[in-house]
Backbone as JSON, one array per atom type, in Angstrom:
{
  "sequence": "XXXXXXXXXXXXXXXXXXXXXXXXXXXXXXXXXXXXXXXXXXXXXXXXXXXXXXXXXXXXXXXXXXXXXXXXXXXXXXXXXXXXXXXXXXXXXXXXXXXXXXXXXXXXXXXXXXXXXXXXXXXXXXXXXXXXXXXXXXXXXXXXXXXXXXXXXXXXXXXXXXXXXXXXXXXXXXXXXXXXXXXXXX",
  "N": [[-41.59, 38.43, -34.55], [-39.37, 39.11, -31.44], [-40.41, 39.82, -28.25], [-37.99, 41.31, -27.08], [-36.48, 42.13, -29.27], [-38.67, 43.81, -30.0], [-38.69, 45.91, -27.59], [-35.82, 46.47, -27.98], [-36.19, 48.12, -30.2], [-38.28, 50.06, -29.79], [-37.38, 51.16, -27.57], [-35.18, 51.88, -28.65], [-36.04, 54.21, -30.43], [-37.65, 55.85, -28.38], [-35.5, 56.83, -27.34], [-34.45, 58.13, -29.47], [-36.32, 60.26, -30.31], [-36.65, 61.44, -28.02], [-34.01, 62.93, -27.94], [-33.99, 64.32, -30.64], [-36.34, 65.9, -29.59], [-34.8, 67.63, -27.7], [-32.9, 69.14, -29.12], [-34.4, 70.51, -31.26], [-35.34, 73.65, -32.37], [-37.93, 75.0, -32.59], [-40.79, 75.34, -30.59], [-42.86, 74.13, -30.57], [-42.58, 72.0, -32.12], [-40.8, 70.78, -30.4], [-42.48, 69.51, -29.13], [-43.99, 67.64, -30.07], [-41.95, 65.94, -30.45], [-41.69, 65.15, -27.81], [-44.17, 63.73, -27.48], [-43.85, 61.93, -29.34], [-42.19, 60.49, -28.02], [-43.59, 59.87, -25.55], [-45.66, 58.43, -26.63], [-43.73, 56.04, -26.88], [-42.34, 55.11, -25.0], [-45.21, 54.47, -24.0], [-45.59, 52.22, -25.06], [-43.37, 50.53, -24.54], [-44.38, 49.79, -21.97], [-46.67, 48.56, -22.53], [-45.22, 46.3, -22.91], [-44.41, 45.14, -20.85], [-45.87, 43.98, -19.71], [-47.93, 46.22, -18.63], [-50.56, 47.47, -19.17], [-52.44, 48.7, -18.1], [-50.8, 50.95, -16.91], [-50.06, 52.31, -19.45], [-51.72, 52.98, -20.96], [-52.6, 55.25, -19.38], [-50.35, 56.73, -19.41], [-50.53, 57.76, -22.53], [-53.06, 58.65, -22.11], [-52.85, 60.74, -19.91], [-50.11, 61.91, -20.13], [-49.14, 61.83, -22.37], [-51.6, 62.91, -24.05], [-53.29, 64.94, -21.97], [-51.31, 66.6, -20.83], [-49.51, 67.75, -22.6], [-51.31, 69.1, -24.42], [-51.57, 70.92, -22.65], [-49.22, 71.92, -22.7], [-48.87, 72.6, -25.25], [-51.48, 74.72, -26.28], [-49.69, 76.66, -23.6], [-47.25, 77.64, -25.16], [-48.89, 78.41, -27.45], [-49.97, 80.15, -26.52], [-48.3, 82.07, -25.31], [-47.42, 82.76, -27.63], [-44.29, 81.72, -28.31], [-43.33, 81.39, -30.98], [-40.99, 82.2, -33.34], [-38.38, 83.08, -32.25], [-35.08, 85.08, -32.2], [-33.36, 84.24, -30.45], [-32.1, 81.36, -29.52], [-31.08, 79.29, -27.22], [-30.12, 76.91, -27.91], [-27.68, 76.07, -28.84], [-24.49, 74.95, -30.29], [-23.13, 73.62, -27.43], [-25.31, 72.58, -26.39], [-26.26, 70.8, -28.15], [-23.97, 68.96, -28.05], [-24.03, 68.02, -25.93], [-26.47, 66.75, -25.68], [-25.93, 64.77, -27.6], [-24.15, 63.38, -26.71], [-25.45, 62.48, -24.16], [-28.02, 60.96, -25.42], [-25.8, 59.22, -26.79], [-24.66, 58.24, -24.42], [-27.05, 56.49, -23.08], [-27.84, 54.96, -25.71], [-25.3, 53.24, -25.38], [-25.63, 51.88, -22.72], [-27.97, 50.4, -23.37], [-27.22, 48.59, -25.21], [-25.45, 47.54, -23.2], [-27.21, 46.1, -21.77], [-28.46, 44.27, -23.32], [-27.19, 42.34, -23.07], [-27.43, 41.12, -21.09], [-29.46, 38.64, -19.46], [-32.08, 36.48, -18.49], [-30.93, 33.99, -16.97], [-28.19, 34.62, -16.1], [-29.03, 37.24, -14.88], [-30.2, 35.45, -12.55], [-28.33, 33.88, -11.51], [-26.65, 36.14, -11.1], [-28.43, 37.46, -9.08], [-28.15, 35.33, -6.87], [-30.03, 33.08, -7.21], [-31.54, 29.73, -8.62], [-31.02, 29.24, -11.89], [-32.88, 28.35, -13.9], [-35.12, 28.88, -12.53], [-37.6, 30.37, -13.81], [-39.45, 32.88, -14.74], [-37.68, 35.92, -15.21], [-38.54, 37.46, -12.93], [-38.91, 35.89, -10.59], [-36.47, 35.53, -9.41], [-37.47, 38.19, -7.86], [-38.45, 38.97, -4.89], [-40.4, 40.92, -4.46], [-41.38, 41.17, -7.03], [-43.22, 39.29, -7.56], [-44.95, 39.18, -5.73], [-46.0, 41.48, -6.21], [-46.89, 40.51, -8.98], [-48.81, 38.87, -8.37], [-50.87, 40.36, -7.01], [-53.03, 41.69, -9.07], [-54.25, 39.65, -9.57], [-55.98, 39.1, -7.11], [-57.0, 41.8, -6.68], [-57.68, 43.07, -9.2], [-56.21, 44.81, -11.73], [-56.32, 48.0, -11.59], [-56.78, 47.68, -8.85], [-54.62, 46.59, -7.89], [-52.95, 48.76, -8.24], [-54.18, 51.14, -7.5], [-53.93, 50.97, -4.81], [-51.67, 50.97, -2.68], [-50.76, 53.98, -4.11], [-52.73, 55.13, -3.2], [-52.27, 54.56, -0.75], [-49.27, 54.18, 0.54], [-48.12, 56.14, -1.02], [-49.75, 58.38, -0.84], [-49.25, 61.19, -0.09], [-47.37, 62.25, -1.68], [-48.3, 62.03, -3.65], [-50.44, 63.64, -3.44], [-49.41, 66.03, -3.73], [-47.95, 66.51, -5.48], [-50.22, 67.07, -7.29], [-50.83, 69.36, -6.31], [-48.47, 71.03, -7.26], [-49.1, 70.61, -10.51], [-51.75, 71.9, -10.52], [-50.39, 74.72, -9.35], [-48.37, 74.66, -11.93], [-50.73, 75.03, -13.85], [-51.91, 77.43, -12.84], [-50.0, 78.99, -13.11], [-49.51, 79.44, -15.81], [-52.11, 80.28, -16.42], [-51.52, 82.97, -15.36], [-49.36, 84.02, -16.51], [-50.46, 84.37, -19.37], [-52.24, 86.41, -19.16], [-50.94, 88.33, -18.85], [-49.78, 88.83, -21.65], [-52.5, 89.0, -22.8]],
  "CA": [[-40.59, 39.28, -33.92], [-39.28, 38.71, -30.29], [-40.41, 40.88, -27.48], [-36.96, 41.24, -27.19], [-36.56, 42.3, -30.39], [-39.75, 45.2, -30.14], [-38.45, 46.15, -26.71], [-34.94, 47.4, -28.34], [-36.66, 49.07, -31.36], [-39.03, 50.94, -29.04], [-36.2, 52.01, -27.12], [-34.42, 53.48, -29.49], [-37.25, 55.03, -30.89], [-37.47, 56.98, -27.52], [-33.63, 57.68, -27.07], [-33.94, 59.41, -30.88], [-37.2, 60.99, -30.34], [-36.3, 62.92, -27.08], [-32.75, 63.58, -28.6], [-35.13, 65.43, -31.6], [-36.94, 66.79, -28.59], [-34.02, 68.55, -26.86], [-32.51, 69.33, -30.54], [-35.69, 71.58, -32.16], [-35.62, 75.35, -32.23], [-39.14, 74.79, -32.82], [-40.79, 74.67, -29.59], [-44.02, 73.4, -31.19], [-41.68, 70.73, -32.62], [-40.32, 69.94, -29.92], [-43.25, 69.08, -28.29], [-44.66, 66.75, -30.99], [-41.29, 64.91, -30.46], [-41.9, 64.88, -26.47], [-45.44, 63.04, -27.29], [-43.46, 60.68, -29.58], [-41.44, 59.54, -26.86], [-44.37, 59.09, -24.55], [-45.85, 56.98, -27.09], [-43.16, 55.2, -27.28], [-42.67, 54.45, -23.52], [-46.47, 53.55, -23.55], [-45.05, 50.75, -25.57], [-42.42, 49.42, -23.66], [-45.39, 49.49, -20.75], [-46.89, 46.81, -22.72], [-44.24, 44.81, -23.52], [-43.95, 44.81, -19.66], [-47.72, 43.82, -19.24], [-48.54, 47.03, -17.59], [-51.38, 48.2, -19.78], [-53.39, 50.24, -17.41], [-49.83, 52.48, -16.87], [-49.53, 52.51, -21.06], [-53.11, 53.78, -21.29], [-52.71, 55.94, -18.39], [-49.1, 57.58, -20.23], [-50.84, 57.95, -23.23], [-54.1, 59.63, -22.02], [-52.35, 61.76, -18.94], [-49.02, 62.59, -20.58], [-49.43, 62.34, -24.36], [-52.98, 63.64, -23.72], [-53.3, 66.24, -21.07], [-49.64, 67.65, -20.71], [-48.83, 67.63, -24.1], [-52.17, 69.62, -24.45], [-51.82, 71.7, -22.04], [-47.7, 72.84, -23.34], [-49.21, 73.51, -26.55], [-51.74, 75.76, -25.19], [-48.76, 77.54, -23.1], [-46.68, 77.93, -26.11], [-49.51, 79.36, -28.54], [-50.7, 81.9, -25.57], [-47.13, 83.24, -25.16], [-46.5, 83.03, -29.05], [-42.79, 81.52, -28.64], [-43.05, 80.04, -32.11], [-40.04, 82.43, -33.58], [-37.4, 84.31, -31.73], [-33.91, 84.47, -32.68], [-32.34, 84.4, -29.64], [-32.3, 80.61, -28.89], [-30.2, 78.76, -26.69], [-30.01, 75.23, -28.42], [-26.74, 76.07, -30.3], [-23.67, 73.79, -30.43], [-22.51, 73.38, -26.64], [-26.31, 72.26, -25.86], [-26.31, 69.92, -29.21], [-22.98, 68.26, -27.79], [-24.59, 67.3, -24.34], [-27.81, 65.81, -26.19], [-25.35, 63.85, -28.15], [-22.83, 62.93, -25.38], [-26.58, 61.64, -23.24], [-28.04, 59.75, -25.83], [-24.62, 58.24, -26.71], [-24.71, 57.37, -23.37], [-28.39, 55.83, -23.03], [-27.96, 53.76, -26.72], [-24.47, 52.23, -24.57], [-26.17, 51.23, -22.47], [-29.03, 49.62, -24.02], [-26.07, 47.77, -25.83], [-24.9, 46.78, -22.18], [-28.17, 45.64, -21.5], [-29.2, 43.7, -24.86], [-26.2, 41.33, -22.81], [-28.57, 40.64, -19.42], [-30.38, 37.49, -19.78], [-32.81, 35.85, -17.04], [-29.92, 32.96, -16.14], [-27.73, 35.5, -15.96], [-29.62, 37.69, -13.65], [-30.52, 34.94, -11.57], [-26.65, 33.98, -11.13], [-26.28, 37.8, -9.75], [-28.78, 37.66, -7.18], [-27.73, 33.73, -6.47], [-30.71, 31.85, -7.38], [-31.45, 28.93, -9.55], [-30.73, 29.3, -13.35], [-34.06, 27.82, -14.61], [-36.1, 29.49, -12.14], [-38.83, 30.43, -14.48], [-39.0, 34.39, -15.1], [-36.66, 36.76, -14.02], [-39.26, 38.18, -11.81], [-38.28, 34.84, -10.17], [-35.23, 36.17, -8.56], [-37.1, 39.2, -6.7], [-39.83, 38.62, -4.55], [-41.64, 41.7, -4.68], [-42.17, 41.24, -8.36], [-43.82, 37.77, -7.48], [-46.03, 39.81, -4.59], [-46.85, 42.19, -7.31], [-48.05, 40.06, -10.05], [-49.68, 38.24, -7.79], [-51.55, 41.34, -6.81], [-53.9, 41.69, -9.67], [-55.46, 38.55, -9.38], [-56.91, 39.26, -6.44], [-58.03, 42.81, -7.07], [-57.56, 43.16, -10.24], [-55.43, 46.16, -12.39], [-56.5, 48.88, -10.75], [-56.97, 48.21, -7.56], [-53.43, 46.53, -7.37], [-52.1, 50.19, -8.86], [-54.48, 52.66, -6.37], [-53.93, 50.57, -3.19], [-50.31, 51.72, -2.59], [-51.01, 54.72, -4.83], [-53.39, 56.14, -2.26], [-52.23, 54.47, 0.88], [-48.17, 54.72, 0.41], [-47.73, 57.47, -1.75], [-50.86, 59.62, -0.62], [-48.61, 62.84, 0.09], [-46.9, 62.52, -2.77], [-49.44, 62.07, -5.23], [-50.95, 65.17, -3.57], [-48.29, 67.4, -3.73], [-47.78, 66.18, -7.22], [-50.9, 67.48, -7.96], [-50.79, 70.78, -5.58], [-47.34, 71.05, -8.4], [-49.89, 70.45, -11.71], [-52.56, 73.04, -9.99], [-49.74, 75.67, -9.63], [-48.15, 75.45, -13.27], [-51.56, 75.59, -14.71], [-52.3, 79.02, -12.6], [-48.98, 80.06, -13.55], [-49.54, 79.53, -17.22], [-53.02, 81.4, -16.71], [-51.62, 84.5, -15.04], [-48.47, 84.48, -18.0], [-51.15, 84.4, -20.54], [-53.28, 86.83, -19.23], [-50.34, 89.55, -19.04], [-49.9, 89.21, -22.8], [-53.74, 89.39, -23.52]],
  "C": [[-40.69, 39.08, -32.41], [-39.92, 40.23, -29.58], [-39.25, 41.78, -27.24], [-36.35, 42.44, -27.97], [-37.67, 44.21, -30.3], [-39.08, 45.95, -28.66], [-36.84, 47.48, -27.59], [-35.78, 48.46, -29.53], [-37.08, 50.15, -30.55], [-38.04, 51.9, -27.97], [-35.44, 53.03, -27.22], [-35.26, 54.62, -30.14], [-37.69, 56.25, -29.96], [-36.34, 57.73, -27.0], [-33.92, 58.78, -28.32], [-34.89, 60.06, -30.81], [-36.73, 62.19, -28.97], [-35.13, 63.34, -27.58], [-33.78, 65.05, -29.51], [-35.92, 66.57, -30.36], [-36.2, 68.01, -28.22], [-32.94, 69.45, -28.54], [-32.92, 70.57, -30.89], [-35.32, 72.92, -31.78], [-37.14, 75.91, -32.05], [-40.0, 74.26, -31.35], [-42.46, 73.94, -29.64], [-43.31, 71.79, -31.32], [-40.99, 70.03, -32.07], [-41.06, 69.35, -28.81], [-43.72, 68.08, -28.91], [-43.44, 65.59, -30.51], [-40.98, 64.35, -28.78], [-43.1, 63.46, -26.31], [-44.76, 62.2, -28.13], [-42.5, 59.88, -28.53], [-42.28, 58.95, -25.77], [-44.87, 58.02, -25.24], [-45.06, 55.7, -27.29], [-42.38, 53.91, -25.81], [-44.36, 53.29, -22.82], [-46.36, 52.19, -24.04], [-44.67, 49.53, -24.88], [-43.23, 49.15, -22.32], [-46.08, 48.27, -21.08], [-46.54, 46.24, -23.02], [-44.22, 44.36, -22.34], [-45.09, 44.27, -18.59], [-48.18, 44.6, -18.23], [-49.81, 47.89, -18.72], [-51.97, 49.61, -19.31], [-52.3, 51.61, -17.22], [-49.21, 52.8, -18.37], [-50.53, 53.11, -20.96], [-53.47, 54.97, -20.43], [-51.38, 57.09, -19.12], [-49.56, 57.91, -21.46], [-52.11, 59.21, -23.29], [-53.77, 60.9, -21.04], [-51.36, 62.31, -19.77], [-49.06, 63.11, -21.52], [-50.65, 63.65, -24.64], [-52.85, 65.11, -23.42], [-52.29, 66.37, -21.1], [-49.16, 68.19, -21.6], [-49.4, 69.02, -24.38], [-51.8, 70.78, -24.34], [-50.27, 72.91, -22.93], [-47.95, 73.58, -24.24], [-50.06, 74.7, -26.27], [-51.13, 76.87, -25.04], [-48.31, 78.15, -24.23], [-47.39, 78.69, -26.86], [-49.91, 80.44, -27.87], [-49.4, 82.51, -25.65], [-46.29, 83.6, -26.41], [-45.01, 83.18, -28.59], [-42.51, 80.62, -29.93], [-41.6, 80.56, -32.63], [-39.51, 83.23, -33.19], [-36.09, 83.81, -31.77], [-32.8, 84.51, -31.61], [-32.53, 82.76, -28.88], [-30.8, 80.14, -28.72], [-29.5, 77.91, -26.76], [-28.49, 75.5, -29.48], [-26.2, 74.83, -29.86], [-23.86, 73.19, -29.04], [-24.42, 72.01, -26.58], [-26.61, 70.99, -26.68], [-25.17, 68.34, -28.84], [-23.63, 67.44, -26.73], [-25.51, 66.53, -25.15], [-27.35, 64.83, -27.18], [-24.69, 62.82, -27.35], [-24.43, 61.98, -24.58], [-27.42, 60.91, -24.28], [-26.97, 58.88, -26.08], [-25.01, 57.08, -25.58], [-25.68, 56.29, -22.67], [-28.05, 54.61, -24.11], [-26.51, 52.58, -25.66], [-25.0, 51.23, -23.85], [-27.45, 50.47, -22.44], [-28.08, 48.52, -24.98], [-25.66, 46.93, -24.54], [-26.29, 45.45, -21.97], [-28.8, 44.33, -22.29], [-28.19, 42.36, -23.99], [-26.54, 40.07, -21.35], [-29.45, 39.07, -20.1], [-31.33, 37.53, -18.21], [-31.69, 34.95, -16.51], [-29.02, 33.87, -15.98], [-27.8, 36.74, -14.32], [-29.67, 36.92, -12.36], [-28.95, 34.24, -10.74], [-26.2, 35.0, -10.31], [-26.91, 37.49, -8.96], [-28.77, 36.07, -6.63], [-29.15, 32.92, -6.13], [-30.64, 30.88, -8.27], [-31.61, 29.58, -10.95], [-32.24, 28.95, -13.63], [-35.16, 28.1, -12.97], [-37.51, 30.07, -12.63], [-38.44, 31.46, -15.31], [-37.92, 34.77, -14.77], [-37.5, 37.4, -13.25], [-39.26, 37.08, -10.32], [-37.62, 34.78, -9.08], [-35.89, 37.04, -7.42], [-38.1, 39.02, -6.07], [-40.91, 39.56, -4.62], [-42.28, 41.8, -5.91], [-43.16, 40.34, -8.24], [-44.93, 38.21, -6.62], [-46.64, 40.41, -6.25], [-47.43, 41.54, -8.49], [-48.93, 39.2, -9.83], [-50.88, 39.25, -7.47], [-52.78, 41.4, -7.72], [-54.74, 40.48, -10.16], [-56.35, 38.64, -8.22], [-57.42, 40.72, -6.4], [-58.1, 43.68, -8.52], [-56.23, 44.41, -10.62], [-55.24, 47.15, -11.23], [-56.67, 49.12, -9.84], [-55.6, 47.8, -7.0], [-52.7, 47.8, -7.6], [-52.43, 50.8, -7.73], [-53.99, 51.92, -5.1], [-52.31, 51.43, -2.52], [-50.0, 53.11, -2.83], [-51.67, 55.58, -3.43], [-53.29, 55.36, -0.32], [-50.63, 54.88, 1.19], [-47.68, 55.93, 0.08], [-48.78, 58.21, -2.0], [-50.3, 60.96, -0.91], [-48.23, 62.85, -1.43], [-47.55, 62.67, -4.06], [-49.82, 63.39, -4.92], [-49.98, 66.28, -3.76], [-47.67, 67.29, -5.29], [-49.0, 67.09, -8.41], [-51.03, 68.79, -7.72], [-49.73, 71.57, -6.91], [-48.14, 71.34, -9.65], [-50.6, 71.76, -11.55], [-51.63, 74.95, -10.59], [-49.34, 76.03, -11.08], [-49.25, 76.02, -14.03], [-51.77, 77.16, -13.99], [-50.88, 80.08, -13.24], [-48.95, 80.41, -15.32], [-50.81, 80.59, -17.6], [-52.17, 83.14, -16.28], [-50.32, 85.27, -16.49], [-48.98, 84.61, -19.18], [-51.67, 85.43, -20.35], [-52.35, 88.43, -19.28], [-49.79, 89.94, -20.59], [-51.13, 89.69, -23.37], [-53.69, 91.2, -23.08]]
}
């Protein structure tokens, strides 16, 4: 089977899993189908030879977040109340946006590498399509000289310092907010 080939499967596999996600009444259930979509992204990470950010989406997202929701959810017992929001109108949109995602994964299935390299006006038989852009060619050059992880943190903690922290200042907060909403039911 082509990469190609596992690339669309996996795809769709995460278009119909978050669909199911945004779907559920079940908010247990619709967390199980949140963590099938990460797994299913950790996928397409290694089709894209990014391992360390598949194993990193798997153990952070799938992992810890996932975790943590469930958690939330069983402290504030929202397993059944009949006042949910997910009726039709909300069913239509989550139809209408995958629609629109599988389209274009149909547009896409039409992209080649000669193709590509025609748009941004290089040679046809250029190699990859990473070919065409140069920073891809910086970047996979990158982990030969410091390997995985240090081509990931270098940028990580020199570019996007603030942001990572304030990403995490963000993480910090929901978890206190999930303790103090738990602790007014106990």
């Amino acid at each position: 089977m082509s990469g190609q080939t596992v690339f669309y499967i996996l795809a769709g596999a995460a278009i119909l899993s978050a669909l199911l996600c945004i779907i559920q009444k079940n908010p247990i259930a619709s967390v199980l189908w949140l963590i099938s979509t990460m797994f299913a992204l950790a996928g397409i990470y290694v089709l894209l030879q990014a391992q360390f950010i598949a194993a990193i989406q798997v153990l952070v997202y799938a992992g810890a977040i996932m975790v943590l929701f469930l958690f939330v959810i069983m402290l504030l017992n929202l397993g059944r109340d009949t006042g949910d929001l997910r009726g039709m109108p909300v069913r239509l949109a989550a139809v209408l946006v995958a629609g629109g995602l599988l389209g274009e994964l149909v547009l896409l299935a039409r992209v080649t590498p000669g193709s590509m390299a025609l748009l941004r006006g290089t040679a046809v038989g250029a190699g990859t399509p990473m070919a065409s852009f140069p920073a891809g060619q910086a970047g996979a050059a990158a982990p030969g000289a410091q390997g995985v992880v240090g081509a990931i943190a270098e940028p990580l903690f020199r570019t996007y310092l603030v942001p990572f922290e304030i990403t995490s200042i963000l993480l910090l907060a929901a978890v206190v907010g999930a303790v103090v909403l738990a602790k007014r039911k106990l």
